[in-house]
N, C-alpha and C positions, 0 to 999 in steps of 0.2 A: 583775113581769117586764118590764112596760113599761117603766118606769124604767132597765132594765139595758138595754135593747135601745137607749133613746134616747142612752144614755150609756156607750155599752161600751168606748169607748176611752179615758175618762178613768179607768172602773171597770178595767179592765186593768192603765194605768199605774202607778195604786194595789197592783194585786196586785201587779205585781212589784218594788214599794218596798215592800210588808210580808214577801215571802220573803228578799230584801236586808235588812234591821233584824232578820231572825229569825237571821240568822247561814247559811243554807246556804250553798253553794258558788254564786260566782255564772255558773260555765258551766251547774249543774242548776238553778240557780231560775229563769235565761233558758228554757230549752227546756222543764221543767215547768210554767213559766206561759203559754207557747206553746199549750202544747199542750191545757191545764187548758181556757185561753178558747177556743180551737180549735174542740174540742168544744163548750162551754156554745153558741159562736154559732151553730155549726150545730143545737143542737138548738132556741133561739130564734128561726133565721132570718136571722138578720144579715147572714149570706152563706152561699153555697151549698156543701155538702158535699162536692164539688169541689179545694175550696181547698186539701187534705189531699192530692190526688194532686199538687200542685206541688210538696212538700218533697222524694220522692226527685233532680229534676232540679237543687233548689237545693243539695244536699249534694255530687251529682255536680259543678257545679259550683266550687265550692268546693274539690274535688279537685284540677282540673282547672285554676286559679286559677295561672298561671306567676310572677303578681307575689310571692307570700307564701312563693316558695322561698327569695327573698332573705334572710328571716326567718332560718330555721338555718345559711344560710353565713355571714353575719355573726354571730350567734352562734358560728359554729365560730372563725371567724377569730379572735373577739377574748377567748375563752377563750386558746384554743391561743396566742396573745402576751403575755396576760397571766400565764400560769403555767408560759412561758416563760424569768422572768425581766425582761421588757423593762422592766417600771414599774418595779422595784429599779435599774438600770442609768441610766433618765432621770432618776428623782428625785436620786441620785447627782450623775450628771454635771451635771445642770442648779441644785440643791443648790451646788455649788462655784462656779458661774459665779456666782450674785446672791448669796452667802453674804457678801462684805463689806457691802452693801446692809443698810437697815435696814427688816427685812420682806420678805428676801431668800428665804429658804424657805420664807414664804408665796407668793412672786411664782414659787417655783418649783413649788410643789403645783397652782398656778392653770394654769401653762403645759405644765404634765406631764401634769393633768387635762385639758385641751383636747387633747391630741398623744393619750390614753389614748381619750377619746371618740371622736374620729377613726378608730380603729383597733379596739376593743372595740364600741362600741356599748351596751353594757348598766353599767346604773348599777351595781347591785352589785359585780360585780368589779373597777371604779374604785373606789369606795366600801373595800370591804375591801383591796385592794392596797395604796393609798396608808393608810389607817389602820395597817395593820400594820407599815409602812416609813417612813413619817415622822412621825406621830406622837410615836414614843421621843424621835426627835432633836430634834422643835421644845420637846417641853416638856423636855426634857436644857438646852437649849441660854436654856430661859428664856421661851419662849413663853406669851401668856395660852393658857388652856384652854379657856375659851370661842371665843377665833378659833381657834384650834387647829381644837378640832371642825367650827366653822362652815365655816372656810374650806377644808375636805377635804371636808365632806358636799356642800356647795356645787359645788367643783368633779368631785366626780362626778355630780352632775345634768347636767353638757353634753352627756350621753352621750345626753341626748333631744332635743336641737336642733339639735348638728353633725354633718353627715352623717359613715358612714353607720346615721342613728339609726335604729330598729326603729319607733319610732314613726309615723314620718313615712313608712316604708313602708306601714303600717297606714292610717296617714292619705290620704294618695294613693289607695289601695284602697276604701275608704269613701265617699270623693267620688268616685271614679271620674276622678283625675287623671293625670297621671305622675308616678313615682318620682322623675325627672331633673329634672321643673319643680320637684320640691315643694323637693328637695335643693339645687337653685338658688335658692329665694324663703330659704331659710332657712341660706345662707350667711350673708350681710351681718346679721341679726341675731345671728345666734351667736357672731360674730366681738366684734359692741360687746357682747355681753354679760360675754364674757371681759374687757373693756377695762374695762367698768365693775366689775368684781371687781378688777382691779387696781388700779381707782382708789381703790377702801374702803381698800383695804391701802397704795398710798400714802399716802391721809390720817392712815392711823393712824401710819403712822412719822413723819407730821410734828407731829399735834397729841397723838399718846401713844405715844411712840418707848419709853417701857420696855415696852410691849406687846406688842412686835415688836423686838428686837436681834436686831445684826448676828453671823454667826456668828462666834465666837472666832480669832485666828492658828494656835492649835494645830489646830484641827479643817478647816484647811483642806488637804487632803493633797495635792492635784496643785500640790506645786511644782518650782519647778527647781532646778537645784544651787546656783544661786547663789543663793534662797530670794525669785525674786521670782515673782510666780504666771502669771508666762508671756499676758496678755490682749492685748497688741499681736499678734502671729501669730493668736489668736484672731479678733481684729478684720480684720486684714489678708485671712485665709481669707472672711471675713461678704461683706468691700467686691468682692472679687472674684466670689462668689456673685452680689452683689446686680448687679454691671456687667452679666454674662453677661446675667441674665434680664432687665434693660433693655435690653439689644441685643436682642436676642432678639423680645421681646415688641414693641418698635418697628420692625423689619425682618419680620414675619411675615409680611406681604404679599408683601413681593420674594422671600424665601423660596419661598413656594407658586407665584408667577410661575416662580422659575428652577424648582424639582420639577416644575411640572407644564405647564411650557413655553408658559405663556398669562399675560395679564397678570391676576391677581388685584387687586382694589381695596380691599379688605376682610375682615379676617375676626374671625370672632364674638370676643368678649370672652371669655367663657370657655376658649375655644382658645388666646387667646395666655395666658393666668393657666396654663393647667395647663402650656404646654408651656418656657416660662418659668422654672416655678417647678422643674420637672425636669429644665431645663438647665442651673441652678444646682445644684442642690442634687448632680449628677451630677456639675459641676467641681470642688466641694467636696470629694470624695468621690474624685474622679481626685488631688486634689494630698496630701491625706493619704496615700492607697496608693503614691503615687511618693514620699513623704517616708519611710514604713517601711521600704518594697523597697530604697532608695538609701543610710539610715542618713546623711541629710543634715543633719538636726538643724534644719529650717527652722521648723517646728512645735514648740511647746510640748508638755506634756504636757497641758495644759488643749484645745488647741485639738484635739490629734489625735483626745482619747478623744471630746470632744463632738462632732466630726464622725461617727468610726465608730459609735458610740451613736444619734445623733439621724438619720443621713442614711437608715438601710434602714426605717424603719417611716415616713417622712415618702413617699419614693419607693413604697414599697406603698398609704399614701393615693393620690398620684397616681398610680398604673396604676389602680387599685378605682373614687376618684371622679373622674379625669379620662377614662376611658373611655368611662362613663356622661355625662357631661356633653358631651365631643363626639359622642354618639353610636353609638361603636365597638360598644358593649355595652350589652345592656338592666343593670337592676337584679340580675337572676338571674344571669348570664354574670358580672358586674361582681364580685357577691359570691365566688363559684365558684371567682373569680382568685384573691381575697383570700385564701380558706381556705386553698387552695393555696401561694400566698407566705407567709403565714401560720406552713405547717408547713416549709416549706426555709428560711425563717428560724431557726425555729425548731433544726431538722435542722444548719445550719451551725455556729450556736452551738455545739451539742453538747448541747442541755437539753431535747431529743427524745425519749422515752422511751415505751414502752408501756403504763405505769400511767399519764402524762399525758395520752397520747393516749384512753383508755379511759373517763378523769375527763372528758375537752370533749364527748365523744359521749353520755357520760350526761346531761349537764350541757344539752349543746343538743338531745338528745331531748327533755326533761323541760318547758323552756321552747318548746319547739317544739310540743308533745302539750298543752300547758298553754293559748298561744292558739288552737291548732285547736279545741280541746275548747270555748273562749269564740263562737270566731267560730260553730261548727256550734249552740250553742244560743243567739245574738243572732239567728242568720238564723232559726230558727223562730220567736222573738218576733217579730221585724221582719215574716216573712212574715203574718202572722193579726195584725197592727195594722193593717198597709196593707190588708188585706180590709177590716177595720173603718171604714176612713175616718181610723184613725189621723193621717197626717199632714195632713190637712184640719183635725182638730183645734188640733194644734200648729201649724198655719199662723196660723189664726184667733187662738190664744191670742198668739203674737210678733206677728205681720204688721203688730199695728194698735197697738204700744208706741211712746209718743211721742220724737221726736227723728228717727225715720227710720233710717237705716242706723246712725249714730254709738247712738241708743239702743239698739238691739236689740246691735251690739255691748256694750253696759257692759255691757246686762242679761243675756247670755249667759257673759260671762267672768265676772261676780259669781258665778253660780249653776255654773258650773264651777269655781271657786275653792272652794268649798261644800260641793260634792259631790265635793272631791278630797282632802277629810277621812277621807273614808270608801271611795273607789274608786282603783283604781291607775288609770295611761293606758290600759292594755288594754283597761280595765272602760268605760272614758269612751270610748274611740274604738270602741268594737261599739254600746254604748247609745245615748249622747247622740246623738254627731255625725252617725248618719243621720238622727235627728228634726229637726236644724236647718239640716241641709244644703240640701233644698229649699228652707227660708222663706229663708237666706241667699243664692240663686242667685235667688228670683223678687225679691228688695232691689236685685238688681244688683251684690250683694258678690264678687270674683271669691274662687273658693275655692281658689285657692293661697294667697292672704294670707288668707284665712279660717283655711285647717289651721294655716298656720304660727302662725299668734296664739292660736293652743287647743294648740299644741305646748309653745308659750312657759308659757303659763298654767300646762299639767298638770306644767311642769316642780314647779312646788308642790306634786304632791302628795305628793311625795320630801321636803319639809322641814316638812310641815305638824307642829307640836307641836300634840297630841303621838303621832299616827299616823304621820308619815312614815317612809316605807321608806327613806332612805337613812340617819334619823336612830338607825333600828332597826337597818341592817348598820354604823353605826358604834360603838355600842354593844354589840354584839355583841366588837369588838375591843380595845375600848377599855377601860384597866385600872379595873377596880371595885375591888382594896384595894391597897395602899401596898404598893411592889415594887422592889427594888435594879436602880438604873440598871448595867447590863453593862459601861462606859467608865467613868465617873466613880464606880463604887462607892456614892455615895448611894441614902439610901431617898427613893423620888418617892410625890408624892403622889397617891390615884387622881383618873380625872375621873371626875364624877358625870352625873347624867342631866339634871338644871334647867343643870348647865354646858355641855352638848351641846345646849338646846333653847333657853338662851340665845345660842350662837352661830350658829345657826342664821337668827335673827329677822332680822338686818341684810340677811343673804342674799337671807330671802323676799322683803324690801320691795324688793332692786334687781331683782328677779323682774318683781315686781308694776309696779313704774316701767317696766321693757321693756316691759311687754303695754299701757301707755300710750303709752309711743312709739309703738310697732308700729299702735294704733286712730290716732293723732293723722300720722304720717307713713306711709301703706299703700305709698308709693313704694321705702322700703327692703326691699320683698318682692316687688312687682313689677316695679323697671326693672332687675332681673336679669335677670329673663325674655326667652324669645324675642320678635322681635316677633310679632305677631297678623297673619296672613292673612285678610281680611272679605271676603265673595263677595254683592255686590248683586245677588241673583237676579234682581229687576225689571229689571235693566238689561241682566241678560244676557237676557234674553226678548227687551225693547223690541229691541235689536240685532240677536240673531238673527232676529228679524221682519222687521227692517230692512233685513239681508242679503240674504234668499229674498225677498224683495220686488225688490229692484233687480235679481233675474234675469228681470224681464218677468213674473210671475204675481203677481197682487196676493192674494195669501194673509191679509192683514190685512182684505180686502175681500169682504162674503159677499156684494156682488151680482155681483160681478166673476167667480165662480166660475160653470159653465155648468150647464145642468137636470141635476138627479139627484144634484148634490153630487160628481160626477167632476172630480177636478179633472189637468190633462192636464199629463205629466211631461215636460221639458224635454229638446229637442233634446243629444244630447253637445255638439255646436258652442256651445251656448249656456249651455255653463258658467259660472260666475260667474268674472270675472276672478281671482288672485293678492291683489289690493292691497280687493278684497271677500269674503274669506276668511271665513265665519261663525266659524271655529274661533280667527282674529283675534281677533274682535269679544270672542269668551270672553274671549280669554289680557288682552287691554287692559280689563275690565269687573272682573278681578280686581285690586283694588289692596293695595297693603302699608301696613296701620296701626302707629303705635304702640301699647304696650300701652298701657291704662288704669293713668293714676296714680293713679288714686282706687281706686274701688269695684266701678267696672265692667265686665263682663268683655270 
């Protein structure tokens, strides 16, 4: 019993890595292992019997948690778009624009899957939407099978890195960050992660272009009468967009000077990105609605459909994360908006309906009941570890792995890469990451670029062969025996599961190479950030000392004070002047840093 008592939190960790390999559920193995050592400790001694009356106030809060409402309206939101129609509509539209391209309807699953992620949030219904809507037509059209799959599971993984992703709401919760910072540090890389998707898919059409063919002349339907496919108007609508939001964004200053009648000098980067990017995309959107209404014919049919397709689910991005990102709205509010736009987009369409609606509510109960269920049995684990001394342990066991920060990071994303064979991000961001969140805050690691680069990581656990979940909803839709193409009449051949788990592998590795950039450059996740406010208390003491001093009482001076320790209160007349303001001395003692480009917070 000795033994257990010396060692109870390594014996712990054990237990709830043998109730995980035994196959239960991993929100009942969490809180029955909880509770299993709970008890043994109290009846040991380890800690006091006590400990047991903290779980009803930690569940209460938990309740009570306003950040993790965000969780089901993003959910609602990106159901209700997605079985709206919207992914069949972009794949389409966006399908016809790069269809002459070689590797064009790969370049459009990649950019569909980023606009889908944005708007959805959850892998899965990326994953299956696009599987069941382009799929046919890449392998109709001539596509390997292997990229096929890879590069549809692939880009429904962005669903965990671009905001606004579940994940990284979870994340920010865990660390105890915000929503808005985490979603800001984990722009810029989800951005090059897209770019670097497109870059496999350009190589491939240049070093194995039968891979990847261009879509055929017949299959391109938005033409014009005269039979040319209409991309000057297309282009000409892009150049106009892009002028607006560089006026725009370079005038934001004079702007807010003349709104608010004072002269502004500055203003944050992400203010002018969002308000920019929606005052484009709004003029875009103004000249095709006056091109229908007028029956001018200035617009293609190419340019008009891509506008009216692409502009309303880009602009509900920007209301949802440019809100959030200026401020306007927390994460909850933010979400709340989305569900809402969500469903009058939805509603306008016409593809609104009451068994739809019925399917997203079951659909984001279920996933909604699914992490609360994790999170309420991690917080019993987590609570009866830290009685334990639990993370003293885990301190001891990382704290002292050689290399310093850069080490502790490999050896932490190795061992998350590992354990994401076998755990979703749900599972990983309730478990793991509070056990290494301290040791990575006492490193000096700031943990916005901490979550983001464990965001990055567990995006692998969606491709992991031969466990990953997005490799599993792709196979789910993906044809298993040889089936008559619906256009062209031929029998197609099926895809098989080694061809899914084959295209997969290139994916993982450009996975794997982000979450090295991300350790090797930490600037791409934090010079998004706000700047940092740093308050040198010492100085604000020494000053304010300084202050009450120069009123004639030497307060810094105990002979100076009279018998008895009365120290005698100052005439009105003998206020401290204006230009010796203690409250000065504060406001000038606080100075404004940059963030840390490294590590540091």
């Amino acid at each position: 019993m000795e033994f257990i008592s010396t060692n109870f939190a390594p014996i712990m960790f054990a237990g709830l890595a043998l109730f995980l390999i035994l196959g239960f559920p991993v929100a009942f193995s969490l809180g029955a292992c909880g509770l299993f050592f709970g008890l043994l400790g109290i009846e040991l001694g380890v800690f006091p019997a006590t400990i047991l009356a903290w779980l009803p106030e930690r569940l209460i809060g938990i309740m009570a948690n306003d950040t993790l409402l965000a969780v089901p309206f993003f959910t609602l939101m990106g159901l209700i778009l997605e079985r709206s129609g919207m992914a069949e509509d972009l794949l389409d539209s966006v399908g016809q624009v790069f269809g002459p391209l070689r590797g064009g309807l790969a370049l459009a699953v990649i950019f569909v899957g980023a606009l889908l992620a944005a708007t959805t949030g959850v892998v899965a219904a990326s994953v299956i939407s696009m599987g069941l809507i382009s799929m046919p037509i890449m392998l109709r059209y001539g596509y390997s099978r292997p990229l096929t799959s890879g590069v549809i599971a692939a880009s429904g993984t962005l669903a965990q890195i671009i905001p606004p992703s579940l994940v990284l709401i979870i994340m920010a919760d865990q660390l105890g960050r915000s929503v808005g910072d985490m979603y800001k540090g984990a722009f810029m890389p989800a951005f090059m992660l897209v770019g670097l998707y497109v870059l496999w898919v350009v190589l491939l059409a240049i070093f194995k272009p039968q891979a990847v063919p261009a879509l055929p002349p017949e299959a391109r339907t938005l033409r014009e009468p005269n039979g040319s496919a209409g991309y000057p108007s297309l282009v000409a609508v892009l150049v106009i967009s892009a002028l607006v939001a560089w006026v725009l964004e370079s005038h934001m200053a004079d702007i807010h000077s003349w709104w608010e009648g004072h002269l502004v000098e500055s203003v944050p980067t992400d203010e002018k990105v969002v308000v920019a990017a929606c005052g484009g995309a709004f003029v875009a959107w103004l000249i095709a609605s006056a091109n229908r209404l007028t029956g001018l014919g200035l617009l293609s049919k190419l340019a008009e459909r891509v506008t009216f397709v692409l502009i309303p689910p880009l602009l509900l991005i920007f209301l949802v994360l440019g809100t959030i990102f200026l401020g306007v709205a927390s994460p909850t509010e933010g979400g709340a908006m989305g569900a809402v736009g969500a469903l009058i987009m939805a509603l306008l369409r016409g593809r609104l309906s009451w068994s739809l609606l019925k399917q997203a509510l079951a659909s984001t109960t279920r996933l909604s009941s699914f992490v609360m269920f994790i999170l309420i049995g991690a917080t019993i684990f987590s609570m009866v570890f830290q009685a334990a001394d639990g993370p003293v342990w885990v301190e001891h066991l990382l704290a002292d792995l050689p290399g310093g920060q850069v080490g502790f990071l490999i050896f932490v994303n190795v061992m998350i890469f590992f354990l994401a064979f076998f755990l979703d991000y749900f599972e990983l961001s309730f478990i793991v990451v509070p056990l290494l969140a301290p040791v990575a805050d006492k490193l000096g690691i700031d943990l916005i670029w901490f979550g983001v680069l464990l965001a990055v990581n567990m995006q692998t656990s969606f491709l992991h062969p031969p466990f990953g979940f997005a490799l599993f909803f792709l196979r789910s839709v993906a044809p298993e025996k040889p089936y008559k193409d619906a256009v062209t009449g031929r029998i197609m051949e099926p895809v098989t599961t080694m061809q899914i788990y084959k295209g997969a592998i290139p994916f993982l590795f450009i996975q794997l190479i982000m979450v090295s950039v991300l350790i090797a450059f930490p600037g791409l996740v934090t010079g998004s950030l706000d700047k940092k406010v740093d308050v040198n208390m010492d100085a604000v003491g020494a000053q304010m000392l300084e202050s009450l001093n120069q009123d004639g009482n030497d307060y810094g001076d105990a002979e100076a004070q009279p018998p008895g320790g009365a120290v005698p209160m100052p005439e009105p007349e003998s206020a401290a002047p204006a230009e010796d303001d203690p409250f000065k001395a504060i406001q000038e003692a606080v100075q404004p840093q940059e963030p840390a480009s490294g590590a540091s917070q």
